[in-house]
N, C-alpha and C positions, 0 to 999 in steps of 0.2 A: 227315865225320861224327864225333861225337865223343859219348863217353859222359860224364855227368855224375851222380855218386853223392853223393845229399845225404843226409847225415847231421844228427838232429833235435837238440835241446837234449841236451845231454850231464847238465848239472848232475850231475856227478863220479859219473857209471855209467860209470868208465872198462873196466870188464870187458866191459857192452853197447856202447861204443863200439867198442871193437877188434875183439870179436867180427862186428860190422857190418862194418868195414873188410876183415876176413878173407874172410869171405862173399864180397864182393865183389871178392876179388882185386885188392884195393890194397892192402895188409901185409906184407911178408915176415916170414921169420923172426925177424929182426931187430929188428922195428918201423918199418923203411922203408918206404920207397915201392916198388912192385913195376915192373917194367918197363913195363905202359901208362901207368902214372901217370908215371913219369918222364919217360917220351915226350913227356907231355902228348896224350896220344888219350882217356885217362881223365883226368877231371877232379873233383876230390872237393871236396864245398863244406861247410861246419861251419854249418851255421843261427844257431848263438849258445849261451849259455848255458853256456860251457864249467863253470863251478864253482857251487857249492851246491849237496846233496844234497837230495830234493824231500821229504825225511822224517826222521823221529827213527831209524827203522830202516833206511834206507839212510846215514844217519850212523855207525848200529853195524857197516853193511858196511862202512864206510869205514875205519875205526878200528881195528874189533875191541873198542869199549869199549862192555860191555853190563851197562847200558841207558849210551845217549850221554848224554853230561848237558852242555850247551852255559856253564856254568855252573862246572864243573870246567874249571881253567887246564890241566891238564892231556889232558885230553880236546880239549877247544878247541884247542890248538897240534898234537896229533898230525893233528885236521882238516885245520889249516892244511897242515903238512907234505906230509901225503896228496898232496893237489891242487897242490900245488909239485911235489913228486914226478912227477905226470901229466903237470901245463902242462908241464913241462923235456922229457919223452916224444915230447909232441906237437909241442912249438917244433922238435925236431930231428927229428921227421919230416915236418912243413911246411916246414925251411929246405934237405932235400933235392930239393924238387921246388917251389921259391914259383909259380913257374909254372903249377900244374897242381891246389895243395892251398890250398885259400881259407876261412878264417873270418871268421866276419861278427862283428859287435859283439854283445850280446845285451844287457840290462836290467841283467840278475844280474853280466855281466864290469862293466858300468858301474857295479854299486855297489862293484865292488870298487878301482879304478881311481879313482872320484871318490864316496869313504862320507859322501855328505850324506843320502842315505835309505836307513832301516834296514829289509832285507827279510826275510821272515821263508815259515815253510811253511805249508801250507792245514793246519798240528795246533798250531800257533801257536809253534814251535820259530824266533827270533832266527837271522839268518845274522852272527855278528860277529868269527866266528876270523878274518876278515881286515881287522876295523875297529880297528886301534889305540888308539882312544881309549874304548875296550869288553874291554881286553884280549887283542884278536887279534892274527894273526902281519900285520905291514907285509909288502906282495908284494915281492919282492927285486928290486931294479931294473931286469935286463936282462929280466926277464918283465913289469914294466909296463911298460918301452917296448915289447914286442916286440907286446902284448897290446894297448896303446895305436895301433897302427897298423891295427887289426884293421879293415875299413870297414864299412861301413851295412849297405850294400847291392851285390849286384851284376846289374849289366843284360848281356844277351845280346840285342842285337836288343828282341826288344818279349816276353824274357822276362824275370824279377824275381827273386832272390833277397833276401830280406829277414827280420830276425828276427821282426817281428810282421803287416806288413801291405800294402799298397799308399798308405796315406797317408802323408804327407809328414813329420806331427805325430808320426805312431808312429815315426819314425826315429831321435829324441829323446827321450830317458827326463829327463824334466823335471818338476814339480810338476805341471802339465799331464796329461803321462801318465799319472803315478798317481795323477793324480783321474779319467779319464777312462773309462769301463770296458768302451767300444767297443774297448781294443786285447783285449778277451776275446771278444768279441760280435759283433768288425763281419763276420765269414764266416759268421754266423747272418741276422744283421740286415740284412745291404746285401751281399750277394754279386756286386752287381753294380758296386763300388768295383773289380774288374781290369777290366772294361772301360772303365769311368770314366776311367779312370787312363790306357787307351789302349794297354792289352798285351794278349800272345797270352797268357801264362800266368805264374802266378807259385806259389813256394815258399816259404812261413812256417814259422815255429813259435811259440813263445808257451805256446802254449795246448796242451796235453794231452787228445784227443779220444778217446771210449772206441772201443775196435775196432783203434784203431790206425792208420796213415795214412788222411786225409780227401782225398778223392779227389772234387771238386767239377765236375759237367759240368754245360754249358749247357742248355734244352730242347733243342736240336738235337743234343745228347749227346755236345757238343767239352770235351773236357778243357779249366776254366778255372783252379783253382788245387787249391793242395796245403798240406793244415797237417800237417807231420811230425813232432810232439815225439807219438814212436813207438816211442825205445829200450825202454823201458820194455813195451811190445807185442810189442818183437822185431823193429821193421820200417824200413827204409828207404827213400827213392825213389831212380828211376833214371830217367834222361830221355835220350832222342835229340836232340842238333840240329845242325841244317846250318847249318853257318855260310855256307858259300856262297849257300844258297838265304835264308836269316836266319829260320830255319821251324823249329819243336818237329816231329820227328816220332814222337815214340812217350814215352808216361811208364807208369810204373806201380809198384805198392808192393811190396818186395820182401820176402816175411819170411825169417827167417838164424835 
């Protein structure tokens, strides 16, 4: 049996991140990995999105420059900084346990990694302190390879981790993608795309659900999926699975 502690879109609430990670006694003092995770009996998975703040005023968290102005080189490069500073945190508490600490890809790390589309916040605030040709900071080499390796997805038996969805299309942050507006909609719309798909359960993020983790059961009242972009709520998931048996047995949202 193994515990797996999924943590939702970070985009650079690295205080809600660790906070989360604490909680759940994965963190030491240190910033390491705590003895279950070592072990690998705790298993911590990173949904995506590690960078870009989701606001103008979690940008002035970030910085300390108030009001942020994306606009000012100065302000824009401390950004950048910022989140170097973290990713470097987090690279060296993921390369103490690779085994056991897993990040997925997410939209926002792929603009960062490949800046052909310019993302921006729901207050219309530009993400460009990492787009060079916009004036941001270039990511320093051994964080885009290391960030570059990050995968899609990952399968446990006929569970899913994934940063947006159970479709194949959403695994691909393409023109495609962001024309497409189901990767916001399809666990409103088509809930019934993880049985589609041919799994017991699956774990997204994406999307930002009010209340806090989306906790999705069947009529027959079987846990079938989970949308966690919930730092911001306070909240994380937690899941049982046998691997012996290849069975979820217990999920649930945890608030810290």
């Amino acid at each position: 049996m193994h515990k797996f502690i999924a943590i939702g879109d970070v985009h650079a609430d690295w205080s809600g991140c660790w906070d989360a990670l604490r909680a759940a006694s994965c963190v030491d003092a240190d910033c390491l990995p705590t003895p279950p995770v070592r072990s690998g009996r705790y298993q911590v998975v990173f949904i995506g999105d590690l960078v870009h703040p989701k606001s103008e005023a979690a940008y002035t968290r970030l910085t300390g420059c108030d009001p942020f102005d994306m606009g000012n080189e100065e302000h824009r490069l401390i950004a950048a900084r910022e989140q170097v500073r973290q990713l470097e945190k987090l690279r060296r508490y993921q390369e103490a346990a690779p085994h056991a600490v897993h990040v997925l890809l997410g939209n926002h790390d792929d603009a960062v990694l490949n800046p052909r589309f310019l993302l921006g916040t729901s207050g219309g605030l530009k993400h460009t302190e990492f787009d060079p040709e916009r004036g941001g900071l270039m990511l320093p080499p051994h964080l885009y390879q290391w960030m570059s390796q990050f995968p899609r997805e990952i399968r446990l038996g006929r569970v899913q981790f994934a940063h947006v969805s159970p479709l194949p299309n959403h695994l691909h942050y393409d023109d495609l993608f962001y024309s497409d507006r189901s990767s916001k909609t399809w666990f409103v719309d088509s809930p019934d795309y993880v049985d589609m798909a041919g799994l017991e359960f699956g774990v997204y993020g994406h999307t930002q659900v009010e209340g806090g983790v989306l906790l999705h059961s069947d009529e027959n009242g079987q846990p079938k999926f989970a949308i966690i972009d919930a730092l911001a709520s306070r909240e994380y998931l937690e899941l049982l699975y046998d691997e012996q048996g290849g069975r979820l047995q217990g999920v649930c949202a945890v608030p810290f």
